[in-house]
Every structure is written in C-alpha cells, then in structure tokens.
N, C-alpha and C positions, 0 to 999 in steps of 0.2 A: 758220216754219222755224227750226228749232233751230242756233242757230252752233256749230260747237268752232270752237276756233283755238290755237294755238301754245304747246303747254306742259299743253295737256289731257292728261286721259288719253282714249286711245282706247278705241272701244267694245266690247266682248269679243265680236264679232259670230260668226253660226254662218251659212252661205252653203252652197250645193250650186253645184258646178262643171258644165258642157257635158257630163261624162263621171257624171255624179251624186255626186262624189268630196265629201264635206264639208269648206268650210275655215273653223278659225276664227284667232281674232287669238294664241291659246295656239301655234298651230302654227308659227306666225313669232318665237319669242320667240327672241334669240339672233340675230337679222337684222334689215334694216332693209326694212320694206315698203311698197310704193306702193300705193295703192288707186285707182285710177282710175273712174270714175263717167263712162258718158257716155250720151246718150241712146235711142240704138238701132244696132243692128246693123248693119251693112253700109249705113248711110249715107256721105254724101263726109266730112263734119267728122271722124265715129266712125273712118271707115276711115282717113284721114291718121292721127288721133293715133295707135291702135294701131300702127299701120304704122310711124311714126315711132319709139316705143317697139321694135317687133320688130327693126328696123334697127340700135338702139343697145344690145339687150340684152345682149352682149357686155360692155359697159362697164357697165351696170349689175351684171351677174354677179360682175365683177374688185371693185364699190366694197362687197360682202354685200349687195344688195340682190335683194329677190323682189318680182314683181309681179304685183297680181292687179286684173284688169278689173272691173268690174260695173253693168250694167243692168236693165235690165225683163224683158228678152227671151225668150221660152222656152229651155228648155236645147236644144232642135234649132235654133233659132237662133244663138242662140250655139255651138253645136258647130260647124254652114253657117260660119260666120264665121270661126271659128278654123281649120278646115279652108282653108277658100278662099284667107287669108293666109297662113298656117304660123306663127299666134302660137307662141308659145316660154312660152306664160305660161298659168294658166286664167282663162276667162269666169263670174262666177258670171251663173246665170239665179235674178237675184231675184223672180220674178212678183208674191209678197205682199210687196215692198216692203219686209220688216224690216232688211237691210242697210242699205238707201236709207234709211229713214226712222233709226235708228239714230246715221248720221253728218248727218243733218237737209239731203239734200241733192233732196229733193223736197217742191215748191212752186208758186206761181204764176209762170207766164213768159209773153212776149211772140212771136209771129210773125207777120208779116207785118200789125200793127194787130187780131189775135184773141190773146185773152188764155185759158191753158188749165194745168192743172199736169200739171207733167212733173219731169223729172230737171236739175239743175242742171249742169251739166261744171266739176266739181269734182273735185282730186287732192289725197290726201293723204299726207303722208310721213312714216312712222312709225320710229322708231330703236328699236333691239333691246331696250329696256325696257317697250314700246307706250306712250309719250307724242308728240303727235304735234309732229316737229319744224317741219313746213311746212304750210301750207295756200295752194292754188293754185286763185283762180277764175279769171281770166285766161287761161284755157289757149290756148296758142298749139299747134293741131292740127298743124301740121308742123315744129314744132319746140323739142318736148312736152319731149322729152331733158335739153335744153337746162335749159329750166328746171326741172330735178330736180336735176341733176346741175350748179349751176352752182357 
C-alpha cells in the first residue's frame, strides 16, 4: 500500500459518480475536499459515517468544503445508498479500483482471524490547492465530522 500523508500532493483522480456524472480532483480546485473511502455500501460502520457526514453537511458547506464518498460498489449500489439516506454528497462507484489504488488505500486487512484485501477507511482532507492537508485512519464512524472539522 502506497502512504500519502500531510503535505502531498493529491492524486489528480478521474472517478464516475451513482448518477455516471465524472468527478475529478481539477473540479474541486478553489475548495477544500473530503474524500472519504469506506468499505461498502449500506453496511452499519459505512452507514454511520456517511450518515454522520449528511447530518453535519450544513457545517461543512459554511467551512468551502465538498465532499465526495468512495468505494467499490457498483454505481446502483451506490445510487441504493445515496437514495435510501439522502446523502447531500456523490458516491463514486470505483469498481476497477483506480481511485482506491490511486490514494493507495487498498490492501491486506483482518476480520474476524481471516485475512483478505479490501478497502482501508481512510479520509482525506484536501485544501483548495489539492495538497492534502489531513490524513485520517482512525475514523470514528459516528463522529466522523468531528474529526474533519476539529
């Protein structure tokens, strides 16, 4: 797994959104972006964070910030998901992994004593020049906000 960390430059990424809509890192120049990475769709962890995020978007709006999700999932999953909560935000559905691998946030991981690679839950906070200002593994799923905005 590839690390950025704090002071990089972010990766010029090109992603398709739940709606097919393409977003790249050129499109947020001029704001400051969250990119959030989490494992899958409408699971309890995935759903808290976004959820936590949709809740505080208001206060992310007021500070220039845009945020945009990203996992594995097909884009009718992620559509299901953005639908079902009323994210306020797009989903990309990275199938082939080039955003993920991109910000080097998929790798080997642990559940339950099986060892298998997936998506790491990893956020990053990008300021209107795309360097990226934060890097957040630690995510606390219900109160995700928090630590974006602290």
């Amino acid at each position: 797994m590839m690390t950025l960390k704090k002071g990089d430059k972010a990766p010029n990424f090109s992603g398709v959104d739940q709606d097919g809509k393409t977003h790249t890192l050129t499109d947020y120049k001029g704001k400051k972006l969250v990119v959030f990475f989490y494992p899958k769709a409408n699971t309890p962890g995935c759903t808290a964070e976004a959820c936590d995020l949709r809740d505080n978007f208001e206060r992310f709006k007021a500070n220039n910030y845009e945020l945009l999700g990203v996992s594995a999932d097909s884009a009718k999953a992620q559509g299901k998901f953005k639908d079902k909560y009323e994210f306020p935000f797009p989903l990309l559905a990275d199938e082939d992994k080039t955003v993920i691998n991109a910000f080097g946030v998929w790798g080997p991981k642990k559940f339950m004593g099986r060892e298998y690679d997936g998506i790491h839950r990893t956020t990053f906070v990008i300021d209107e020049n795309g360097v990226i200002e934060d890097v957040i593994t630690q995510v606390k799923t219900k109160a995700h906000a928090d630590q974006i905005l602290k």
